[in-house]
C-alpha positions in Angstrom: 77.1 87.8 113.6 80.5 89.6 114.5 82.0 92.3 112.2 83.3 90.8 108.9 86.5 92.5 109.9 87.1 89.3 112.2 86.1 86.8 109.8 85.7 87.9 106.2 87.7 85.7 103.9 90.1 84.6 106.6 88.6 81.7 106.8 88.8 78.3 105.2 85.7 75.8 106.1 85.1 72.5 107.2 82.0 70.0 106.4 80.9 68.3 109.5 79.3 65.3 107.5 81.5 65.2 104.8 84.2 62.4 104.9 86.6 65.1 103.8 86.3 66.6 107.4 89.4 68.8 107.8 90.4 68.7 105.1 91.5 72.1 103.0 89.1 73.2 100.4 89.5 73.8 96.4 89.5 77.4 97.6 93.0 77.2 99.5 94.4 74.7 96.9 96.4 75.8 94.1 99.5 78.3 93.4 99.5 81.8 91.6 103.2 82.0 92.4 104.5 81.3 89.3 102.2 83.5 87.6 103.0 86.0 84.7 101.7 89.3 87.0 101.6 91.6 83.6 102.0 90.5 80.2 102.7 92.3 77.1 99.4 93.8 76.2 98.9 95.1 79.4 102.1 96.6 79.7 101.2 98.7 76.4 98.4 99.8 77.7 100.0 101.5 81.0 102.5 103.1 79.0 99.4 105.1 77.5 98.5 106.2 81.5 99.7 108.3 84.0 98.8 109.1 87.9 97.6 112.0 88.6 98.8 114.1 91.6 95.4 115.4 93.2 97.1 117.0 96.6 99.9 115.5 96.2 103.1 117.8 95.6 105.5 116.9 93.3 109.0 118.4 93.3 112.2 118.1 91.0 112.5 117.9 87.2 113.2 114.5 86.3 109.2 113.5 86.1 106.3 113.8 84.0 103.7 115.5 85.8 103.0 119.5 84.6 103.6 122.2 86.8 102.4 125.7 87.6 105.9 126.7 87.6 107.7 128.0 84.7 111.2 128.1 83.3 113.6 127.3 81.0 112.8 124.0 78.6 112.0 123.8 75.4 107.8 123.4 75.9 106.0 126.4 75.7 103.3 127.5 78.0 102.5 131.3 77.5 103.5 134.8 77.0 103.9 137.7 79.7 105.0 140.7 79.8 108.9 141.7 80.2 109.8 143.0 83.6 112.8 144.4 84.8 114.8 141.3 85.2 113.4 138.9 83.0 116.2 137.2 80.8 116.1 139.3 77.6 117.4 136.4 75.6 113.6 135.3 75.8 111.6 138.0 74.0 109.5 136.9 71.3 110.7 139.7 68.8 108.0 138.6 66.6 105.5 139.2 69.1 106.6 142.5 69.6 106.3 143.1 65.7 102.7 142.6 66.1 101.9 144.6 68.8 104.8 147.0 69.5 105.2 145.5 73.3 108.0 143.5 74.9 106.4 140.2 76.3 109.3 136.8 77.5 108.5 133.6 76.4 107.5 131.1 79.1 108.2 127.4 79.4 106.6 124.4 80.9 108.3 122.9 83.9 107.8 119.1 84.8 108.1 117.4 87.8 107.7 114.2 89.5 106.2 112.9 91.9 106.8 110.8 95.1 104.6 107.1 94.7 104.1 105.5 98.1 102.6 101.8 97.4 101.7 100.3 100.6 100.8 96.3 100.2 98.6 94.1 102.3 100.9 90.7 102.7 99.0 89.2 105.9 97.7 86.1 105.3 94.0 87.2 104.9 95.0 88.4 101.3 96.2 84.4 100.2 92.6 83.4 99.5 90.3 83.0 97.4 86.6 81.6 96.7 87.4 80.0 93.8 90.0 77.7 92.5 90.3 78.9 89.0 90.4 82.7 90.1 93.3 84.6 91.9 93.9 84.9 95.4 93.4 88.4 96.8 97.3 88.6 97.2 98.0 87.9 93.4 95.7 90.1 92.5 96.9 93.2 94.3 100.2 92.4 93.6 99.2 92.7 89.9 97.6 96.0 90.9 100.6 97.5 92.6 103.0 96.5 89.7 100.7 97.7 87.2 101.0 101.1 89.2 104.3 101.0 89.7 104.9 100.4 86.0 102.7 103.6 85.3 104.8 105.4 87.3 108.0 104.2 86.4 107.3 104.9 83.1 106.4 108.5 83.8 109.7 109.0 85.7 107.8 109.0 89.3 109.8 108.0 92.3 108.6 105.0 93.4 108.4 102.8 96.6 106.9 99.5 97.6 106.7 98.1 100.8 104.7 95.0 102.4 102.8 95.3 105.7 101.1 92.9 108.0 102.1 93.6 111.6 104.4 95.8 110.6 106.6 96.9 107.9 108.3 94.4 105.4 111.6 95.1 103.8 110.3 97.6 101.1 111.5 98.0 97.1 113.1 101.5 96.5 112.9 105.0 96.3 113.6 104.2 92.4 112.8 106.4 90.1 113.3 105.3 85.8 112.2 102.9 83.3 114.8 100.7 84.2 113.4 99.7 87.1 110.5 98.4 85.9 111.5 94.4 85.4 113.2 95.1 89.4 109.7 96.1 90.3 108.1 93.4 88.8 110.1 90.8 89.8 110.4 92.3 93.5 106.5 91.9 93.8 106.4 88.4 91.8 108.6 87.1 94.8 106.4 88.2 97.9 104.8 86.0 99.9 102.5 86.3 102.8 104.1 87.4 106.2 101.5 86.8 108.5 98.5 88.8 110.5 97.5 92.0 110.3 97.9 95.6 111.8 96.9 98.3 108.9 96.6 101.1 111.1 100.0 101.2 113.1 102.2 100.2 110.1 100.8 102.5 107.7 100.9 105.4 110.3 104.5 103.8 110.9 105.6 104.4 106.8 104.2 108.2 106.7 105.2 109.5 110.3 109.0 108.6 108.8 108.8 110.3 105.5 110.3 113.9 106.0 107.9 114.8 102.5 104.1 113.4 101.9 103.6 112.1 98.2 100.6 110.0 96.8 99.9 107.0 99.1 98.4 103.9 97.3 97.1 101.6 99.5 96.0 98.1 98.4 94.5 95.8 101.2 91.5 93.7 101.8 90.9 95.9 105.4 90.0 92.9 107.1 92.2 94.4 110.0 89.7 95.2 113.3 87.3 98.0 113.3 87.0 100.6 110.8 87.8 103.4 113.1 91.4 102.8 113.2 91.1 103.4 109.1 89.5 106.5 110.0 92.0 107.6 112.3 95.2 106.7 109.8 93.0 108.6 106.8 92.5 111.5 109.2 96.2 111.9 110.3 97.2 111.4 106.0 95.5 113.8 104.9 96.2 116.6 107.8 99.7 115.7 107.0 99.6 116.2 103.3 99.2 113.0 102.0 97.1 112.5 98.6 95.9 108.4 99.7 94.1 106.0 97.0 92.4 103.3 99.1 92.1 100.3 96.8 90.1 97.7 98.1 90.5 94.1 96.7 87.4 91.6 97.8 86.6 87.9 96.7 83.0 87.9 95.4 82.5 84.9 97.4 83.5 87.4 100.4 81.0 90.4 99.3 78.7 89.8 96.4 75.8 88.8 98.1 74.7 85.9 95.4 78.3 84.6 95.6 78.7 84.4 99.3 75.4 82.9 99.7 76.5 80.1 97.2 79.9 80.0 99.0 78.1 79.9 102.8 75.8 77.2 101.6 77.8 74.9 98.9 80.9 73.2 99.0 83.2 73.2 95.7 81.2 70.0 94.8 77.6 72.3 94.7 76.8 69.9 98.0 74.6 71.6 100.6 76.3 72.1 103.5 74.7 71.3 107.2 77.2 72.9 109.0 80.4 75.1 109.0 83.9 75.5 110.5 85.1 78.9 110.2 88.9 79.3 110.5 91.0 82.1 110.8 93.8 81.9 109.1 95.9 85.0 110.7 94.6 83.7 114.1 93.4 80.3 114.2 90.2 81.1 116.2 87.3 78.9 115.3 83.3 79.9 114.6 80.8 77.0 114.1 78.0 78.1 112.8 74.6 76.1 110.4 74.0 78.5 107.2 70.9 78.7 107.5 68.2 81.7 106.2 68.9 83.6 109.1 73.1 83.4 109.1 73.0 84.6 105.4 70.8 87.0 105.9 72.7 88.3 109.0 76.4 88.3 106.7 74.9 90.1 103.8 73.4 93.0 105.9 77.2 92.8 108.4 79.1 92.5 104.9 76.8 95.9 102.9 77.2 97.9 106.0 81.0 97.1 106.2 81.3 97.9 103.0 79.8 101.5 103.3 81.4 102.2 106.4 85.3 102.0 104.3 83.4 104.2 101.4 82.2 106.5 103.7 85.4 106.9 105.5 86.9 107.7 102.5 84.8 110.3 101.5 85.1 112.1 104.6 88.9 112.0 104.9 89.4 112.8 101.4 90.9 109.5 100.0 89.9 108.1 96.9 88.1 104.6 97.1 87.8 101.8 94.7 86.8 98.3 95.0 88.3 96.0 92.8 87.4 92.1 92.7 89.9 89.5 91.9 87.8 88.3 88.9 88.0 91.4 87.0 90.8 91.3 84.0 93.4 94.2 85.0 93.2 95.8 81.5 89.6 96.3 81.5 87.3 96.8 84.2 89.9 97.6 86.8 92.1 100.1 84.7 88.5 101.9 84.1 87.5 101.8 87.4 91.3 103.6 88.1 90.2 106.1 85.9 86.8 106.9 86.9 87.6 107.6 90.0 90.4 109.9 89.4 93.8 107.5 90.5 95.3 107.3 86.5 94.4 109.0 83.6 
């Protein structure tokens, strides 16, 4: 069976002896475009979070994020002791009442921090295995605003841009809490542009930033071998980038009970004989019966796909986590964030 870069959830089917031949299934019927991305609830529980920087350098005084540097607000970090050239308006008299030495009072500086949100828009993403779930695309667009909110919120400096062969027209640099319902409603508005080329348009986005930040980047990866992922990790991180992978799957793509059922049922629970495979981002067409052997065969392809990405990411030093459209955003997601180190 080829890579499940090629075919992976690209692919709508067709049922050779059904009299439905052709036709589109449950699983590319329906809208999530009119969807609320995050309510209420939600939103009060990412005003609780923040991201935290890992590599990534953060620079003026507008954010939220603590620094090793010290100055002049009104937090305090520590003591030292006064220098020639310290400002004297800083001594702690009472600390020199105690123990008969001059020491300067030192403050806490914050800082932000720039938040890159790359977003998979190729057409790959606008699936989904089930009709009463999300498609991929809704649910990463839910991710990225929920981040963007988080960093909003923490006075981060945010950008969002779309990618599929290349670049889309991006949201921001913004930076504030008012540009939170922008955000939202920026992302609520995308739509699909088309195929996919991960590596050359996120290499594209960071080769033209003069400063590397934290990289967030939500895709499916069903975008050709996984070498060009290790290549674009490689050149981030030798750069300075600090890169979250966030991988968003279908269970009917990966979980191997799901994708059996998927391979072998339609949405009626009929067995199929025989499948049509189509691309969407291509059109290309793969017939194939799903038999023992076929399953069998995309299991294995899909586990070993799987730990190839993980893997990657491990070596380059980018965090990974795999997130499935049918887990709630506030729950299992938001603790799989923080487990693995991208909020806190």
């Amino acid at each position: 069976m080829s890579a499940p870069g090629s075919w992976l959830g690209t692919a709508r089917w067709r049922n050779w002896r059904s009299s439905r031949a052709g036709a589109a299934t449950a699983a590319d019927a329906g809208s999530d475009d009119d969807l609320i991305l995050l309510d209420e609830v939600t939103l009060a529980r990412l005003r609780r979070l923040s991201l935290l920087t890992g590599r990534a350098r953060t620079e003026g005084l507008a954010g939220e994020h603590r620094s090793r540097r010290r100055g002049t607000s009104p937090e305090f970090a520590d003591f030292k002791r006064y220098s020639q050239g310290d400002d004297f308006r800083r001594i702690d008299w009472n600390t020199y009442a105690r123990l008969d030495g001059l020491f300067v009072r030192l403050s806490e500086v914050t800082t932000e921090l720039s938040v890159h949100i790359l977003l998979d828009s190729s057409a790959s993403m606008d699936w989904k295995g089930q009709a009463q779930q999300l498609t991929k695309f809704t649910a990463a667009r839910r991710l990225a605003g929920a981040l963007a909110y988080v960093a909003l919120w923490g006075f981060d400096r945010v950008t969002i841009v779309p990618f599929s062969t290349s670049l889309g027209f991006p949201f921001g640099p913004v930076q504030g809490r008012t540009q939170v319902v922008p955000a939202l409603r920026y992302l609520q508005q995308l739509r699909p542009l088309g195929g996919t080329m991960l590596a050359p348009a996120v290499a594209a986005y960071a080769y033209g930033k003069k400063r590397p930040g934290l990289l967030l980047l939500i895709s499916d990866f069903l975008a050709g071998e996984t070498d060009a992922l290790r290549r674009v990790l490689h050149d981030l991180r030798a750069r300075g980038w600090q890169t979250a992978v966030l991988h968003v799957v279908d269970d009917a793509e990966v979980a191997p009970e799901a994708a059996t059922a998927w391979l072998r049922h339609d949405d009626e629970g009929i067995s199929r004989q025989s499948l049509e495979l189509v691309d969407r981002e291509s059109g290309a067409i793969l017939r194939l019966a799903p038999d023992d052997d076929v399953v069998t065969r995309y299991v294995a392809a899909v586990n070993t796909w799987l730990e190839e990405i993980e893997t990657i990411c491990s070596t380059e030093g980018a965090t990974y986590a795999r997130i499935s459209t049918a887990w709630d955003l506030d729950d299992l997601t938001l603790a799989l964030l923080h487990e693995r180190g991208v909020v806190a």
